[in-house]
N, C-alpha and C positions, 0 to 999 in steps of 0.2 A: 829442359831435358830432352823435349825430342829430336832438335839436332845432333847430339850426340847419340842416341838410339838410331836412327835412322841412317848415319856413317857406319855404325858397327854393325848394323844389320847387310846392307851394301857389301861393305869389305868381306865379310863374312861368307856371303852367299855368291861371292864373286871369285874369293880364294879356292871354294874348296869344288867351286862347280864350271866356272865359266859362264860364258855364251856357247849354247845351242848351233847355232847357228853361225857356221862360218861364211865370210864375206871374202873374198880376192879381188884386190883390186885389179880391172882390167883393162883400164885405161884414164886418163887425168888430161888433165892442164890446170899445172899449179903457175902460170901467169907469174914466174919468176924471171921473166926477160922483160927489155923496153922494145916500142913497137907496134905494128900493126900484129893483130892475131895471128896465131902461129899459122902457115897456110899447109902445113898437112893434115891437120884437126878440123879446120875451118873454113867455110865457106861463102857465098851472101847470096842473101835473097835480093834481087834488086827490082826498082821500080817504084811507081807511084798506084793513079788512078783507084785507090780504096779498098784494094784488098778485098773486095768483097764483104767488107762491114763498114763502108764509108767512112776510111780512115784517110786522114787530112795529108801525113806525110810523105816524101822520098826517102825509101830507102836505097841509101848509098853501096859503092862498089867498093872495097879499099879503100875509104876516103876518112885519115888518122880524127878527120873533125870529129866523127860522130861511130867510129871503131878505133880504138887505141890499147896497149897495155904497157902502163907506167907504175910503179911504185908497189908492186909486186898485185895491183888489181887489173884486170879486162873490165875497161870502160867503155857504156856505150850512153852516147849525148845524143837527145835531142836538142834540137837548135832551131831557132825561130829565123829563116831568110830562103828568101828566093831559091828556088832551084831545082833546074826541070819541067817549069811548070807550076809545082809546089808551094803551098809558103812556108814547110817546114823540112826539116831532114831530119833524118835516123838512121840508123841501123839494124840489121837483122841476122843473123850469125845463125849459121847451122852447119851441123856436122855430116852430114847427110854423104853419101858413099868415101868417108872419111872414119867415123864412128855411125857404127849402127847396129843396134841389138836388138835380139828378143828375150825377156825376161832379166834378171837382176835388179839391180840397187842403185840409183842416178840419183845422188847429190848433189848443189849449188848453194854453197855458200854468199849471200850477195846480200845489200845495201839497194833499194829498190829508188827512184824517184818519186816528186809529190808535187802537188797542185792539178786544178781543173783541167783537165783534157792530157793529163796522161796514164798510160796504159801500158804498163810494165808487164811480162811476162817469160818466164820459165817453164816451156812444154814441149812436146812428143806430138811428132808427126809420122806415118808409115814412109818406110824407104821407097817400097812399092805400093800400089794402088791394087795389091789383089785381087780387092772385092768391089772395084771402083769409086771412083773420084768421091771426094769431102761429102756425105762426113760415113758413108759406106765403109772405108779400110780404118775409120778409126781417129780419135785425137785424144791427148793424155797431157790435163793441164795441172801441171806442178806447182806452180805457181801464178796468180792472177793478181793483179791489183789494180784498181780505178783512183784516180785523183782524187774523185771529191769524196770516198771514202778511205781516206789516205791508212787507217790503219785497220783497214778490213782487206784478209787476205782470204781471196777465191780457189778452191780445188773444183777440178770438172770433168767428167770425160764424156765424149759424143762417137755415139755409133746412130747406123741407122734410122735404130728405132729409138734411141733417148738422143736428142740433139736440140739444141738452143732453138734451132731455127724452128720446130714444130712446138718447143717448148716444154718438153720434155726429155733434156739432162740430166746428166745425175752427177750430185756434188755437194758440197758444201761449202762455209766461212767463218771464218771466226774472225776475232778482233787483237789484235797484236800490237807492244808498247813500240811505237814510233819506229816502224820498219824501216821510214826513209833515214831515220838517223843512225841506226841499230842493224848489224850483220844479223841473220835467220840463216838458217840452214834448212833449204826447202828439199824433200826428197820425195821420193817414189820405190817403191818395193814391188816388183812387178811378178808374180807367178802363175802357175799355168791356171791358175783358178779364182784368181784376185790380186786387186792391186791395193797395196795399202800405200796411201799419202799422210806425211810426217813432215813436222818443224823441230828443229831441234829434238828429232829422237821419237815424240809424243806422235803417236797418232789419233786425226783430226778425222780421216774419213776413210771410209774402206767399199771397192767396189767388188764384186763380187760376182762370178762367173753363173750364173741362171740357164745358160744353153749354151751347146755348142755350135749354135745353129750365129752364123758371120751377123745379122742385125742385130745381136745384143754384145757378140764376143767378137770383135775382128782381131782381138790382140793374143793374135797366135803369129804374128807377124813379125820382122825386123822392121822397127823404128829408131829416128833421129834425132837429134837435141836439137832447140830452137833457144835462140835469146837475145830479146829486141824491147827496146819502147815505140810501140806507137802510140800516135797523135791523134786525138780525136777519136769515131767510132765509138763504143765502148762506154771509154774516157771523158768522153765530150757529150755526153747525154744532158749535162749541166753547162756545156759551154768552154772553151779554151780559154785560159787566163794567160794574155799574150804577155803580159809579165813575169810570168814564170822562170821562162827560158832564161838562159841552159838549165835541161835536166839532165841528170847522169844516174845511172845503174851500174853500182860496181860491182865486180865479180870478184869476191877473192879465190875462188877454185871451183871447179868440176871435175867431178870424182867417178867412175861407172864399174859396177864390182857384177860379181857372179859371183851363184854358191859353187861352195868346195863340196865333195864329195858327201857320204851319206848321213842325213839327217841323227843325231843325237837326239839325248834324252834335254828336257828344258826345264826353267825354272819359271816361281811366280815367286817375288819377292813382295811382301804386302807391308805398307808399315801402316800401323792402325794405333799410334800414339795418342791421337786426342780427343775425348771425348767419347769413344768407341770402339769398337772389334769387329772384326771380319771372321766368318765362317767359310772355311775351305771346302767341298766335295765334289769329287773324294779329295782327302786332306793328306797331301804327299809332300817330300823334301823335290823330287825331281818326275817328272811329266813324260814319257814315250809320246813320241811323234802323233798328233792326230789326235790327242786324250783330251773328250771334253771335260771343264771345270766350271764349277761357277763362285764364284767369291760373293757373298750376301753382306752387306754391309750392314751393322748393328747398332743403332747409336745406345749411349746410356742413356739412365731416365735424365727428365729434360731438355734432350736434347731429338733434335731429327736428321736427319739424310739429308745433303742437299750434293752432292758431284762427285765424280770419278775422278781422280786427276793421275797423269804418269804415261803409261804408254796407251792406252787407251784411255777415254773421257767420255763419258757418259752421265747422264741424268736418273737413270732406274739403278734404286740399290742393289737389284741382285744384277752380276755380270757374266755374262758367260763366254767364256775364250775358249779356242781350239789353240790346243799346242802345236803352231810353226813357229814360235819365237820364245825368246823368255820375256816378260813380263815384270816390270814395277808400278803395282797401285798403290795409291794413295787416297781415303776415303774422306771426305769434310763435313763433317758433323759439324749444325750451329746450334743457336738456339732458336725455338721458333721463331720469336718476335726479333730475331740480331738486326740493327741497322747496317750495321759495317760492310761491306761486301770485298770479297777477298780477304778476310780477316784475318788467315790464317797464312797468306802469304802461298798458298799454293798455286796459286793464278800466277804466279810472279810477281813483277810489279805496277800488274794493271789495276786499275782504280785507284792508285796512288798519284799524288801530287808532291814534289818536294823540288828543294835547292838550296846550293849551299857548300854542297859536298857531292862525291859520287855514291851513290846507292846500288846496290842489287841485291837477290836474292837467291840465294842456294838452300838445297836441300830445306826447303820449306822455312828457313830464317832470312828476314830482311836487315842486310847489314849498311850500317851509314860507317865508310871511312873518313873519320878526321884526324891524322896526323898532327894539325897546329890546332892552337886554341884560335879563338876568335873570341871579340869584344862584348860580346851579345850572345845571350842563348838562342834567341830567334832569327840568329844569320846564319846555323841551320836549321831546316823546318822540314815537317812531311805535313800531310793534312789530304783527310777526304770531306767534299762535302756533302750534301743530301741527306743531312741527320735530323731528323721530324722530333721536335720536341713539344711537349704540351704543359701549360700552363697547371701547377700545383701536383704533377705527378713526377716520382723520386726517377732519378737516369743511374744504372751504373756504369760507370768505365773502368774495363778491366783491362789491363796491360801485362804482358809476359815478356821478360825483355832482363838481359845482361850486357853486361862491357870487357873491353880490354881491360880495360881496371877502373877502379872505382871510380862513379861519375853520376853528377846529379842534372837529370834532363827533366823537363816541363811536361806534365800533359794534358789536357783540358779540351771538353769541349764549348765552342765560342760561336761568335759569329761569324759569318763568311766572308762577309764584308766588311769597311771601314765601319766606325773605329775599333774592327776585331775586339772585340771586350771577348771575356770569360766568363761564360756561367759557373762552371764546376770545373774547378783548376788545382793540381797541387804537383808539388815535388817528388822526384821519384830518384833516392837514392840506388844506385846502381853498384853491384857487385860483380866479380867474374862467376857466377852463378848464379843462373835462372830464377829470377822471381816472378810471382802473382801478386802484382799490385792493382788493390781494390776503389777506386774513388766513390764516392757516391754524391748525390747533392738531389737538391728539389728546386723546379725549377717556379720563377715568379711569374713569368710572362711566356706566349710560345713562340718559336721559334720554327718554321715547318723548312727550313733549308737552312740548319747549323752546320757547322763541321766538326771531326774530330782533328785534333791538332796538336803534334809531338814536338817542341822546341829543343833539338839535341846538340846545340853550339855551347858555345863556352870553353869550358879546360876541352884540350886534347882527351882522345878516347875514342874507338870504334865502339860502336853503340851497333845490339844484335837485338832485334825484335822479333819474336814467337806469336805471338797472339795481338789483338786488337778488339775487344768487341764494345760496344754499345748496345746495353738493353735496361727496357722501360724494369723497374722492379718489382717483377708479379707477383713476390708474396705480399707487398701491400696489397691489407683487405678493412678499411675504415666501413664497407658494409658488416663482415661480421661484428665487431667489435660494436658498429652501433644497433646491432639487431639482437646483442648479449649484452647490452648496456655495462661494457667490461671499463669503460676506461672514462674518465673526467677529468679534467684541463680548466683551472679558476684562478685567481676571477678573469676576463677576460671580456676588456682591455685589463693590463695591470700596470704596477706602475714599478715597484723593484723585486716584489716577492710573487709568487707563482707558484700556487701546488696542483702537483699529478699525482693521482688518485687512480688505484684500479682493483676490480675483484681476484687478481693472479698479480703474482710478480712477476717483472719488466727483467731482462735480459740486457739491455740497454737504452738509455733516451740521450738524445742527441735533439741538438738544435740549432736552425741551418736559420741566414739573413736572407735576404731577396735576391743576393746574387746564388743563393747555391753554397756558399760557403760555410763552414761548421765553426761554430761559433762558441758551442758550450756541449759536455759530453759528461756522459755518470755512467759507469757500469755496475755501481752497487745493484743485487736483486733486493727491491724494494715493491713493496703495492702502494705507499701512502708517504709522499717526502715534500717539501716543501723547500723552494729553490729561493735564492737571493740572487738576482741576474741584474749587474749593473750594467744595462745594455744601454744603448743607443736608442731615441724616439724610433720606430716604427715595425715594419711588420716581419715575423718570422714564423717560421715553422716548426712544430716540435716532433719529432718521429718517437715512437714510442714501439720497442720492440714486444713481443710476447709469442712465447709458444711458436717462433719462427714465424710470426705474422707481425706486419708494421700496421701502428696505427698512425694517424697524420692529421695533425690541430693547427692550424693559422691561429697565428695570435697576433695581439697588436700590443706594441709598448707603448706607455704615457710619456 
């Protein structure tokens, strides 16, 4: 259901209000020619010698090797060979008394490169030196990223008095699904009082004006776009993997806006579909310019707080925004004890694994496209692992998930490893509406690195997942139950008949084998029955509901 709440809430607040905040664009290179970079936009930085952070390459003059624009991207190669001196080449591209601004909105759309000893970057340099030479007038990094942590993306900026080199910058990083494979949209929102840095929209980090005084603010200034790989430096802290090469950083565009005229009223679009609510104050349809808010996030019972997600991200439930923008949050309530991480699909599609088919995820649902069938359920797959399971305590896996049309996927969780077996495994008939499917099972032996793992090949069908969690089942309480002597389980060992005994009636008993699997089930409300179970020699479990408490018997068949 909440994908559909969460579009209508969107369109809604979008129809009848806008964005706040208008943007103009005021200059681009949408890299729709073949070619060396356009050279009215563009310029080079040229040279070797290190750059001043013992960076390995040559950056080249005009040289198509290692600057080019083909296929509607601006490429820039490193390249592993002789030259100048060197043993590698690059490029370095800047706009510099060609574009140069102060304040607005700098987008790059790009595809970054990967491996040991590369050093990708999308950042801001001052046109003039003001307040003198690096890092006095200032640097504004948009983008950062090092080889050997290839999906960790760096923001930075260095003034005087916060700068790398004394060790005291100021910045942040987060982790990002395979940038080298995957277009990001890195930006910068630069105003007379802060700068906010954004991927795709979300903002990651925000710097924020403390004095007027040029060692903490020089960015009252006109600056210029920079965009280069270097080699080494950086990047090479772990060493250069001279097999790498060619690397390339594509650009599919650069975009630079200004605001339009006077600031409007703004919005805060909240969706708080799962598991909880957010409180607004003060609690309004639209915001004046400057109006603080704070959005408190609520969970239900059983559940806690764990992230912010949308245009801000944060870890603390209560959030406080000043209206310069409009605003969509998005709050993640789990359970305490959730294994899953990212369960909800608000991360995107980090901490997932799959193949088979393409996956993404919108508006907080993870969709798997399959057009054709396939021979096997398991020739598509998703699966996360790191699922800690223990030996004779009950797991449940809950699943929220519909389809294109009706379609039966697998879900279970199993081993990591060969010969992947399944603990707790079952079918999960699929509608073009939203279910909550429940698995449960107990486990026989532990497992402290299982996975959970969704099998969605077979017939044709786009297959939409909502939820995912994994947790231990904490209303088992076999301490109460034997400190109220409520419940008896005989004879035991037994050989075909077996009776359950207890001073309240059962709501259900169920009876699972050593793999986790349910093997025999009553929901009659009974206190005193007596079973005929033509099972199999050896050991099984019997859960026994009551009063919304499990009680839990090992038994052994003859």
């Amino acid at each position: 259901m909440k994908f559909y709440n969460y579009v209508f809430l969107f369109l809604v607040c979008f129809a009848q209000f806008g964005f706040g905040q208008t943007w103009v664009k005021i200059w681009s290179d949408e890299f729709d020619y073949t070619g060396l970079p356009n050279s009215t936009k563009w310029a080079y930085d040229v040279g070797g010698h290190g750059w001043g952070n013992n960076e390995s390459q040559y950056y080249t003059d005009a040289r198509s090797e290692n600057a080019r624009v083909e296929n509607g991207n601006l490429i820039i190669e490193a390249r592993k060979e002789s030259y100048q001196g060197s043993d590698y080449t690059s490029a370095r591209i800047v706009s510099k008394g060609l574009g140069d601004w102060k304040y607005g909105k700098i987008e790059v759309r790009a595809k970054i490169p990967t491996g040991k000893g590369m050093w990708p970057a999308i950042w801001m340099l001052p046109s003039e030196n003001v307040y003198g030479t690096w890092p006095k007038s200032g640097e504004i990094d948009i983008m950062e990223n090092v080889g050997f942590e290839p999906n960790t993306i760096h923001w930075n900026v260095h003034t005087e008095s916060y700068n790398h080199s004394i060790g005291t910058n100021k910045g942040d990083k987060d982790d990002f699904f395979e940038p080298y494979n995957n277009y990001y949209t890195y930006a910068v929102e630069w105003y007379e009082d802060s700068i906010r840095f954004l991927v795709d929209d979300v903002e990651y980090f925000q710097f924020d004006k403390e004095s007027s005084n040029s060692n903490v603010w020089p960015f009252d200034q006109k600056f210029h776009l920079l965009l280069n790989i270097a080699v080494g430096g950086w990047g090479g802290l772990q060493g250069i993997d001279a097999n790498a090469f060619p690397q390339k950083m594509y650009v599919d565009y650069v975009r630079v806006y200004k605001q339009s005229g006077i600031e409007s009223n703004y919005t805060i679009t909240v969706n708080d579909w799962s598991h909880g609510s957010v409180v607004k104050s003060p609690d309004s349809i639209v915001y004046s310019p400057g109006t603080e808010v704070n959005l408190q996030a609520v969970p239900d019972n059983g559940y806690v707080f764990n992230k912010w997600y949308g245009t801000v991200q944060d870890t603390s439930s209560g959030l406080d925004l000043i209206m310069h923008s409009d605003y969509f949050q998005t709050p993640e309530f789990l359970r305490p004890d959730e294994q899953v991480l990212n369960s909800q699909f608000l991360g995107g599609i980090v901490n997932w694994g799959g193949y088979g088919a393409n996956m993404n995820v919108e508006f907080g649902v993870h969709k798997t496209n399959l057009s054709v069938s396939t021979p096997n359920a398991w020739d598509v797959q998703m699966s996360q692992g790191g699922i800690a399971l223990e030996e004779g305590k009950v797991y449940t896996l809950t699943v929220v998930a519909f389809a294109s049309q009706n379609k039966t996927i697998n879900a279970a969780l199993g081993k990591a490893s060969a010969p992947w077996n399944s603990y707790i495994s079952e079918p999960l008939n699929l509608t073009t509406t939203p279910q909550t499917f429940v698995i449960q099972g107990v486990m026989s032996s532990s497992d402290p690195d299982a996975r959970v793992v969704l099998n969605l090949g077979g017939d044709a069908g786009d297959v939409m997942l909502q939820e995912i969690s994994v947790v231990e089942d904490v209303v088992s309480s076999n301490e109460y139950f034997e400190e109220n002597g409520l419940v008896a389980v005989y004879p035991n060992p037994f050989r075909d008949k077996l009776v359950v005994s207890s001073s309240e009636k059962w709501s259900k008993l169920s009876i699972y084998n050593v793999l986790g699997g349910l093997v025999y089930e009553d929901k009659n409300y009974e206190v005193n029955k007596s079973f005929d179970l033509p099972l199999q020699t050896g050991i099984y479990y019997v859960k026994l509901k009551i009063n919304k408490l499990d009680k839990i018997v090992k038994v052994i068949k003859k």
